[in-house]
C-alpha positions as CSV (number, residue, x, y, z in Angstrom):
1,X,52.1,-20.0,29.1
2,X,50.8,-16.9,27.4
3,X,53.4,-15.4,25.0
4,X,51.6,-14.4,21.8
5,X,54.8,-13.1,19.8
6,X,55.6,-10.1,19.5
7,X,57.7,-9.4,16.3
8,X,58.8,-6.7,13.7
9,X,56.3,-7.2,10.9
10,X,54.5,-4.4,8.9
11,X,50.9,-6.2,9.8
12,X,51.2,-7.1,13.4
13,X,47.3,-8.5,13.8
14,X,47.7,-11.0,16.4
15,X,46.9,-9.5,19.4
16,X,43.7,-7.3,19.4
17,X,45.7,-3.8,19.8
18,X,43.9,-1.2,18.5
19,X,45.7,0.0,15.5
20,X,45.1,3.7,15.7
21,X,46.5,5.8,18.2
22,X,44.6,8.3,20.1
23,X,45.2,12.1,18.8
24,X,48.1,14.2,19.2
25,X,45.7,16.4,21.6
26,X,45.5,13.2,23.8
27,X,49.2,13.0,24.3
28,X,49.7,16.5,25.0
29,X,46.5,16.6,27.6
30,X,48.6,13.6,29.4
31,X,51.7,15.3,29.0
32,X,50.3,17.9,31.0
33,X,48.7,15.9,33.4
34,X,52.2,14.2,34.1
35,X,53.9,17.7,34.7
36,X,51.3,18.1,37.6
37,X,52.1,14.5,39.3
38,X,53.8,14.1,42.3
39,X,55.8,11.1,42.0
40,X,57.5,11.3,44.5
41,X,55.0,11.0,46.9
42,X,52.4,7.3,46.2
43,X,49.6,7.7,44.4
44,X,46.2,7.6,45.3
45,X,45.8,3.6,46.8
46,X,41.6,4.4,46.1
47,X,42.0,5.7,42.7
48,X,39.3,7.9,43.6
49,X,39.3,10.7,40.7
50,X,39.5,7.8,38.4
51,X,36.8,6.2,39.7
52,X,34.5,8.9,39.8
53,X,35.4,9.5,36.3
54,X,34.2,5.6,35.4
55,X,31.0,6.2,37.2
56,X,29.9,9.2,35.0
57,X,31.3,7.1,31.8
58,X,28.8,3.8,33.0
59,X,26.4,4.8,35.1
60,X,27.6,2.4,38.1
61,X,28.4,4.1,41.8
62,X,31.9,4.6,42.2
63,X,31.9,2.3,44.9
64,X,30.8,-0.3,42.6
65,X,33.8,0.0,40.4
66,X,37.2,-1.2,41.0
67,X,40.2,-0.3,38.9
68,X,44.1,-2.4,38.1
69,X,47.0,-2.9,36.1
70,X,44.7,-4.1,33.3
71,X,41.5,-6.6,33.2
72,X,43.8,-9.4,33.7
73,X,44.9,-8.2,36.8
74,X,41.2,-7.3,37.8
75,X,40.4,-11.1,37.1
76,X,43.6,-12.3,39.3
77,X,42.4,-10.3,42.1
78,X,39.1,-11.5,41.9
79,X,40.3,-15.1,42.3
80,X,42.4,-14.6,44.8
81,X,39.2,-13.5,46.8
82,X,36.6,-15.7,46.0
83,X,39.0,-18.9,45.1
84,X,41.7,-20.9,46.8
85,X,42.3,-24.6,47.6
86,X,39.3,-26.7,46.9
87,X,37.6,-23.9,45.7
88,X,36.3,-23.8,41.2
89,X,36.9,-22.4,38.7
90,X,34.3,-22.7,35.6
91,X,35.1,-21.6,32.1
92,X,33.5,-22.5,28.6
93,X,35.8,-23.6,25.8
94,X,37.0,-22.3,23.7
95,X,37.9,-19.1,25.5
96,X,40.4,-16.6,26.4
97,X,43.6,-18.7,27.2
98,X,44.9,-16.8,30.5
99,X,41.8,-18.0,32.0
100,X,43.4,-21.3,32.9
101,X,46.6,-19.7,33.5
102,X,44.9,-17.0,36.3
103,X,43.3,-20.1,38.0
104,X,46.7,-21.8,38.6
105,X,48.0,-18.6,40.0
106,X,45.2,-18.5,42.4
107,X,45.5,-21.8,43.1
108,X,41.8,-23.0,42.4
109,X,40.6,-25.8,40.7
110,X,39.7,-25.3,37.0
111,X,36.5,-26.7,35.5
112,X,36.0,-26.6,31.6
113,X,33.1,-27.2,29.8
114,X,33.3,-27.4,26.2
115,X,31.1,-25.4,23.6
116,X,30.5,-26.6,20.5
117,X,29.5,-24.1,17.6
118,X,27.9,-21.4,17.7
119,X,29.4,-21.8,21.3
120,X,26.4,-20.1,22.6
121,X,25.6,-21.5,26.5
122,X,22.3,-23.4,26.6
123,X,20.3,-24.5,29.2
124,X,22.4,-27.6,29.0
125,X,25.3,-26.3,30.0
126,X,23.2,-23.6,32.6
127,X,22.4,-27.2,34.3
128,X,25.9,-28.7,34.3
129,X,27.4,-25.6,35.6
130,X,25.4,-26.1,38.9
131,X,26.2,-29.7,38.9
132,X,29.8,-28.4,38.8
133,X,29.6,-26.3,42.2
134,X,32.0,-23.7,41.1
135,X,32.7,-20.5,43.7
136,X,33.3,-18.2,40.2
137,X,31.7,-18.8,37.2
138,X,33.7,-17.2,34.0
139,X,32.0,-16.1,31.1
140,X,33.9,-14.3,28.3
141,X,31.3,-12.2,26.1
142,X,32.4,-11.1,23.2
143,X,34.8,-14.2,23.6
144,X,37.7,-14.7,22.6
145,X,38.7,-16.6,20.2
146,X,35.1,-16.8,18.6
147,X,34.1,-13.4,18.5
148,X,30.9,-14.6,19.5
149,X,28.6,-12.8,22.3
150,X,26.5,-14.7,25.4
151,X,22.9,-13.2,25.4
152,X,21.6,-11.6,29.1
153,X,19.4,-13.9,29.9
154,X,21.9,-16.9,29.6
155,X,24.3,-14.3,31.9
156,X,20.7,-13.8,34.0
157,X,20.1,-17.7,34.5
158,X,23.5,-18.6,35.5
159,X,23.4,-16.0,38.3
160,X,20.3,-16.7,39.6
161,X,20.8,-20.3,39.6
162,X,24.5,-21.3,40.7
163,X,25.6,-19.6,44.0
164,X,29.1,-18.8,42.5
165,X,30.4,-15.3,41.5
166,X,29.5,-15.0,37.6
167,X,32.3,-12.9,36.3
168,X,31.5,-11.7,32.4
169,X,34.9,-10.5,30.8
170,X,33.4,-7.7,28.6
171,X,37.2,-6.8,26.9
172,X,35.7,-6.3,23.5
173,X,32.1,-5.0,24.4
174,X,32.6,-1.9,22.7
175,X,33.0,-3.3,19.3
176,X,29.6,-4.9,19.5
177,X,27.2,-7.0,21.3
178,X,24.9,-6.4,24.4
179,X,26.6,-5.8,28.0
180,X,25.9,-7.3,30.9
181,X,26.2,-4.1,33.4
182,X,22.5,-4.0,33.9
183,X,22.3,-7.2,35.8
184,X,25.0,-5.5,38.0
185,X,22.4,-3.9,39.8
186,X,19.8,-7.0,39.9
187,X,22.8,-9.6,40.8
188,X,25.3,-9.4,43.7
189,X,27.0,-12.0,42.3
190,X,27.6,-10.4,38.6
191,X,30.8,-8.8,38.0
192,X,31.8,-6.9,34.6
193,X,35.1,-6.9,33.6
194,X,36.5,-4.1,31.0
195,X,39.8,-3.0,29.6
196,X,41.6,0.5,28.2
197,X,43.1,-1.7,25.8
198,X,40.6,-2.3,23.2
199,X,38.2,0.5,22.8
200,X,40.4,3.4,24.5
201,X,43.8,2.5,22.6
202,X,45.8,2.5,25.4
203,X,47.0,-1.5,25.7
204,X,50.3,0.2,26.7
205,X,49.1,1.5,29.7
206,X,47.3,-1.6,31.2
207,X,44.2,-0.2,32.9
208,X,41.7,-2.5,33.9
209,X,38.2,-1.8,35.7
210,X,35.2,-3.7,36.9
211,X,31.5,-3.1,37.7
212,X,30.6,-4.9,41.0
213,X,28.4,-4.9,43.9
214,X,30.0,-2.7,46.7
215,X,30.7,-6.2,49.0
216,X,33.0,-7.2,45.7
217,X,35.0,-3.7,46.0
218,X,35.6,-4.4,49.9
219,X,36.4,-7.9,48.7
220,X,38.5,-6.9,46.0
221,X,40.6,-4.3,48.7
222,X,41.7,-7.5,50.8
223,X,44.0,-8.5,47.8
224,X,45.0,-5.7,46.4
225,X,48.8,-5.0,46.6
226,X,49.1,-1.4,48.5
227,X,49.5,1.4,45.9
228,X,48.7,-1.1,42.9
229,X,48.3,1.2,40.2
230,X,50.8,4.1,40.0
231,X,49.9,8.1,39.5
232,X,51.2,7.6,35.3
233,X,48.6,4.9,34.8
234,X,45.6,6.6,36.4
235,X,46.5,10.3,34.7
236,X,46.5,8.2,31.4
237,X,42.8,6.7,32.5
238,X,41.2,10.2,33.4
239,X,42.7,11.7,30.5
240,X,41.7,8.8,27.9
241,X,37.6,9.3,29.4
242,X,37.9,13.1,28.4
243,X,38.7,11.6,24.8
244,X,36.4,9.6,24.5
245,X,34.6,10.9,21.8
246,X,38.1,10.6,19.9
247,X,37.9,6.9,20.7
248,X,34.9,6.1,19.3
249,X,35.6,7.5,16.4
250,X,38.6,5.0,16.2
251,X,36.0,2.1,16.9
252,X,34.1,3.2,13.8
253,X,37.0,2.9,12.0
254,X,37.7,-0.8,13.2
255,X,34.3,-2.2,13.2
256,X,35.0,-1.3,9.2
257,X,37.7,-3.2,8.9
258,X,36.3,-6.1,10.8
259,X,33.2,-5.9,8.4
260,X,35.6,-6.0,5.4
261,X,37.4,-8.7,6.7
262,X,34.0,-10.8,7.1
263,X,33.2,-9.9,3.4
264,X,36.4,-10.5,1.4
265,X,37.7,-13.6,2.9
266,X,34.5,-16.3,2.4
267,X,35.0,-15.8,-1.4
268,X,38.4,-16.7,-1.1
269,X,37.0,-20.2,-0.1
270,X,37.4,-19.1,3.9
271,X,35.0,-20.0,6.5
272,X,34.6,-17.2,8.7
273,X,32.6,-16.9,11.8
274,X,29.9,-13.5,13.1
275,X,32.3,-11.0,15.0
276,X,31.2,-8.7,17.9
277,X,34.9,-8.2,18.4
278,X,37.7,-6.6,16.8
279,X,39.1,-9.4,15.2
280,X,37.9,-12.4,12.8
281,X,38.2,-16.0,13.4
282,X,38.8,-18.0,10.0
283,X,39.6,-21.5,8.7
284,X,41.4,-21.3,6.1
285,X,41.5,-24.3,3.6
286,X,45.1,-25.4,4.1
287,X,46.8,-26.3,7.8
288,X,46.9,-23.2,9.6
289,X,50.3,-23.9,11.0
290,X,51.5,-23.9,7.4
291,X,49.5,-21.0,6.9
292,X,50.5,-18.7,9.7
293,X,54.1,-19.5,8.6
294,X,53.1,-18.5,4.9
295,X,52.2,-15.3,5.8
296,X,55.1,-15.0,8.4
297,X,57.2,-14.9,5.4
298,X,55.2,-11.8,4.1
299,X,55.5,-9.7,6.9
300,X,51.9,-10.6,8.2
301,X,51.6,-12.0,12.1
302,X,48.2,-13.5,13.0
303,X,47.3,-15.6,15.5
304,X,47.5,-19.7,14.9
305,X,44.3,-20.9,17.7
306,X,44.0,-24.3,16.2
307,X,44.7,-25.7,19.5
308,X,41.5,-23.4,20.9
309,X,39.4,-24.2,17.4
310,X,40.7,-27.1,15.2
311,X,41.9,-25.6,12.1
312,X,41.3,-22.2,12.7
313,X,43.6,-19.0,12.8
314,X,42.7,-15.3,13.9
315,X,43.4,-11.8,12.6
316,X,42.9,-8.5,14.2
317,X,41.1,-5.8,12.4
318,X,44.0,-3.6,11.9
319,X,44.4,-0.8,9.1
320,X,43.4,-0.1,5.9
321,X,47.1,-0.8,5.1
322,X,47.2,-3.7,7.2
323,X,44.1,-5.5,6.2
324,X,45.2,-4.8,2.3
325,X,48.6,-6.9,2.8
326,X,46.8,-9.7,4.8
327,X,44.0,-10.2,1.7
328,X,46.7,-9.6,-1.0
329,X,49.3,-12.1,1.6
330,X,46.6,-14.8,2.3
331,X,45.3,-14.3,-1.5
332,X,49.1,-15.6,-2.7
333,X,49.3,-18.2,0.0
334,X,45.9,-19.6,-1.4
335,X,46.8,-19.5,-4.6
């Protein structure tokens, strides 16, 4: 089960949210936008202004993007298409934990292969996926919980090689790393998977959207529920794109944190690990169960992923405020 919790603390850094809000301006654009709804007539099923929107944001023909209730939903969808009984699943561990979770949904067989650090894919594991014969291929870049990125080419040589779907989860791409839309349009098989959540602080509105070949989008239609994403979530998509300059201001504003985080905690005597994300994988040199309790008790929630990465815990680049109370927290605890 997924259930990261979600409690009162004054540092909540467990689950990747962005910690800024976008402006006032934002909220009173969508405010506006709302007043103008319908609702009482179904939305658009095709999201069509919102797509149209996405295609002048990346570059990719609108009928090469498909948009849901968040990227999870995206990557359910997907499965339901292209898995099934006797059908695989492959994924490289450690990774996002829904993954598993989404294959048992979509009742398809999973497939792990294990990564070990830098967890970078080599040809190794290139040649053992196509030993595997998985229909999808699942390939989390910047992953999490590592924070680490997959370069193209690796992306490149698993699509040309394995007849399977290779499905790159790019949730955090806008914090760093290198995307892999442009094999989009070299690959049918490639699909890229973004979220609102991240980079457009708007985890409350679950919008998800991927970059596909057009057969995907028809693909992608068969499963769809009718009228999947409601009128309120796609206003709040359209009107987040016409702030995005607003947005990535807020990513500057992250990415310092996450640098700061990367800076002050190895001479505290913790390991830390390269982000591309917003957030910072760490072992810490006591138990991390211990530890995430420790700093329970100080009003700081991060994320225990020792069971992902043995002995390791990971904090979200939150605030200035926020990231002060974890060093000063963790600082005590070490002490």
């Amino acid at each position: 089960m997924y259930d990261p919790p979600q409690l009162d603390v004054k540092a909540r850094l467990n689950t990747n949210e962005c910690p800024y809000p976008l402006p006032a301006s934002f909220r009173e654009d969508l405010a506006s936008a709302v007043r103008d709804l319908s609702l009482n007539r179904y939305p658009d099923r095709e999201a069509g202004k919102l797509r149209a929107a996405l295609a002048r944001h990346t570059g990719q023909p609108a009928e090469g993007i498909w948009v849901a209730n968040g990227s999870n939903e995206i990557l359910l969808q997907l499965l339901q298409a292209y898995g099934g009984p006797g059908r695989r699943v492959l994924i490289f561990e450690p990774t996002y934990a829904m993954y598993p979770r989404i294959a048992w949904a979509a009742n398809s067989e999973l497939v792990r292969l294990p990564l070990e650090p830098p967890w970078v894919i080599r040809a190794r594991e290139v040649f053992d996926t196509s030993k595997a014969d998985p229909a999808m291929i699942l390939v989390c870049s910047p992953n999490n919980p590592t924070a680490n990125t997959q370069p193209e080419e690796v992306i490149a040589e698993l699509a040309s090689r394995a007849p399977a779907l290779v499905i790159v989860d790019e949730a955090y791409i806008e914090f760093g790393g290198t995307s892999a839309a442009p094999l989009v349009r070299r690959f049918p098989n490639v699909v890229v998977v973004r979220t609102f959540s991240k980079a457009f602080a708007l985890a409350g509105a679950r919008i998800g959207y991927c970059l596909a070949h057009p057969q995907v989008i028809e693909d992608l239609r068969r499963v769809r529920l009718p009228y999947h994403l409601g009128a309120l979530t796609q206003a709040a998509g359209l009107v987040a794109l016409a702030h995005r300059e607003d947005a990535v201001r807020i990513l500057d504003a992250v990415r310092e944190q996450r640098d700061r985080l990367l800076a002050e905690l190895p001479p505290m005597g913790v390991e830390t690990y390269p982000s591309f994300a917003n957030f910072v994988l760490f072992r810490p040199p006591r138990p991390p169960k211990l530890l995430w309790e420790d700093l329970l008790e100080r009003d700081v929630l991060v994320r225990d992923v020792s069971e992902a990465v043995a002995g390791c815990l990971r904090v979200t680049a939150g605030t200035p405020e926020e990231v002060d109370r974890f060093l000063t927290s963790l600082e005590e605890v070490l002490a």
